[in-house]
N, C-alpha and C positions, 0 to 999 in steps of 0.2 A: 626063485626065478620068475615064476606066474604074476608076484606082487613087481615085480621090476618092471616085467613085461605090460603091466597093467597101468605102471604109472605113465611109462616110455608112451601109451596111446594116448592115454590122458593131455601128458602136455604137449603131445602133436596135436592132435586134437582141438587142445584152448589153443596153441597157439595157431591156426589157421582157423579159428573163430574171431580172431584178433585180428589178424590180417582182413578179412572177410569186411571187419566193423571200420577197421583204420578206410578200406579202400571205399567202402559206402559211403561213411563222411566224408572222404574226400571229392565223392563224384555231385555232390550234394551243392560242394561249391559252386559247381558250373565251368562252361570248356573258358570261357575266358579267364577266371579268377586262376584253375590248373595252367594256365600258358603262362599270366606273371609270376606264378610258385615256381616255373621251372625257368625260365630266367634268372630266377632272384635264386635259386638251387645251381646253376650254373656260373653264376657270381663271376661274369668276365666284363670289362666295361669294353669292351669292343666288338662283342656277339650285339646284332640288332636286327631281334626278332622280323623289322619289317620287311630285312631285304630279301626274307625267304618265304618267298609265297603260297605256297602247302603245309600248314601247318597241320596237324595231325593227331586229336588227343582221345588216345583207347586204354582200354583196360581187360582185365580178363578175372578172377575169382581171386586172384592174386597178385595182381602185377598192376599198375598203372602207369602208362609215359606218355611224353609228349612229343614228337618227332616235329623237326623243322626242315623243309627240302625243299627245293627246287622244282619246277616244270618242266624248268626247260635251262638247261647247261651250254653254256658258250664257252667251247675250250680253247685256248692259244696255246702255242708253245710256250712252253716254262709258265703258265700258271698252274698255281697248287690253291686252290681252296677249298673247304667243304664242303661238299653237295648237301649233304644232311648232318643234321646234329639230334643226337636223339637222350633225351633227359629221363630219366626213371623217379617217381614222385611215391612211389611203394613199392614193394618188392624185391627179388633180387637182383634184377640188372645193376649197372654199370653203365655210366654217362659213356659216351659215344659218338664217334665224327664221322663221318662217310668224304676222303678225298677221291683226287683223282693218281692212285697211286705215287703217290709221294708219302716223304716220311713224314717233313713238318709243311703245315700248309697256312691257312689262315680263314675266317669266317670271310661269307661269300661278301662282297661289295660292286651294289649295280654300276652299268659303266654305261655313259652314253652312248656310245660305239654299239654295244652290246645291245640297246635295246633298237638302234638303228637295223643291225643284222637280224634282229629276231621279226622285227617288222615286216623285213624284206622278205626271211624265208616263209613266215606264216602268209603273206601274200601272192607270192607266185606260187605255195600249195594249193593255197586255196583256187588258183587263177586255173590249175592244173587240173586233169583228169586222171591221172596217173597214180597219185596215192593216197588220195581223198580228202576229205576238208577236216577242219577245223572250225567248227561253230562258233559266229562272235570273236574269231582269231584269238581262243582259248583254249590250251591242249586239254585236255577232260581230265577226271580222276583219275588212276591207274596207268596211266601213257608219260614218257617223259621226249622228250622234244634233246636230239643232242645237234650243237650246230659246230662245227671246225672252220672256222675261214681259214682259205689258203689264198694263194695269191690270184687265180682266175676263179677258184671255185669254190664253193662253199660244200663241204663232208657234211651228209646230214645222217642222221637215223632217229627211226621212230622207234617206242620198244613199247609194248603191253602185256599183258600176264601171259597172250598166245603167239607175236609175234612180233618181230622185228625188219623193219624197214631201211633201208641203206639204200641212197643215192647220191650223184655229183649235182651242184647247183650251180649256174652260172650266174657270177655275180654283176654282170651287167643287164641279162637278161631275164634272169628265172628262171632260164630252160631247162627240165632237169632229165637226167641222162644214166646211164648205169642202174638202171631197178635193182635189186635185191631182195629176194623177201626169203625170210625163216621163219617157217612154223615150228611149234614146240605145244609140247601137251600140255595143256595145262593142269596142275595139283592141285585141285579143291578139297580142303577137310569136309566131313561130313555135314559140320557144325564148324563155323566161321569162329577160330581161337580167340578173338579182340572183338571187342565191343565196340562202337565208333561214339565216342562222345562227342554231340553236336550243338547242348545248350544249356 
């Protein structure tokens, strides 16, 4: 039993020294060369990496992926697309879609429209004193931008690791109305799990 027990550490052992080696060479390539591996690992000729502008590539002693996500989400009634897609390049994950609860949906595709309405709400934010700016009319790391048009008003919400923002927007005016805010605690590990690979 001792001899079994000894081999059983052994090849856990090599084999997360192997992982260890696989995921090093891999990081060796650089965050652009991992973003066309995971592309080219997702093998869809309709996913296009450009229309999602957070791209994302971490690792951890074990694991490498590349996430692809959104800033900022404009949602209508009855669309279904991806907000994120997240690719696993070592490790044990499992490729991955983030919708907007739907069952089938489709990779995200900019709309004109879309970038008109984003325009308009990051500008009478910004115009605002009410829920603070936006630097360069750029939502930051970590903050995601959600916009709903309806027929007079624009649904907005902000969300960040501590809170979330919800107000009505008037789409003629910018004026914004109904504040909302929720704080929530935020969970820090001690030590940060992902590495952020940046070049």
């Amino acid at each position: 039993m001792k001899a079994i027990a000894s081999i059983l550490i052994f090849v856990i052992a090599t084999s997360a020294t192997a992982a260890d080696a696989n995921i090093d060479s891999l990081k060796k390539l650089g965050r652009a060369a991992l973003i066309d591996l995971a592309v080219k690992k997702l093998d869809d000729k309709r996913f296009d990496p450009k229309q999602y502008d957070r791209i994302t590539v971490k690792a951890t002693k074990s694991e490498l992926l590349v996430e692809f996500a959104l800033s900022v989400r404009v949602e209508r009634p009855g669309d279904c697309y991806f907000a994120f897609v997240w690719v696993p390049l070592a490790g044990m994950g499992t490729m991955g879609m983030g919708d907007r609860a739907c069952k089938e949906g489709s990779y995200y595709k900019g709309r004109k429209r879309d970038k008109k309405h984003i325009a308009f709400v990051l500008d009478a934010i910004n115009k605002s004193k009410q829920v603070g700016r936006f630097k360069d009319n750029q939502v930051p790391a970590g903050t995601t931008l959600t916009i709903i048009p309806e027929k007079d008003v624009y649904k907005v919400g902000i969300a960040d690791e501590g809170m979330h923002i919800g107000f009505n927007m008037d789409k003629r005016t910018g004026d914004i109305s109904d504040v909302k805010r929720l704080y929530y605690e935020r969970i820090r590990d001690k030590e940060p799990r992902w590495h952020i690979i940046t070049d």
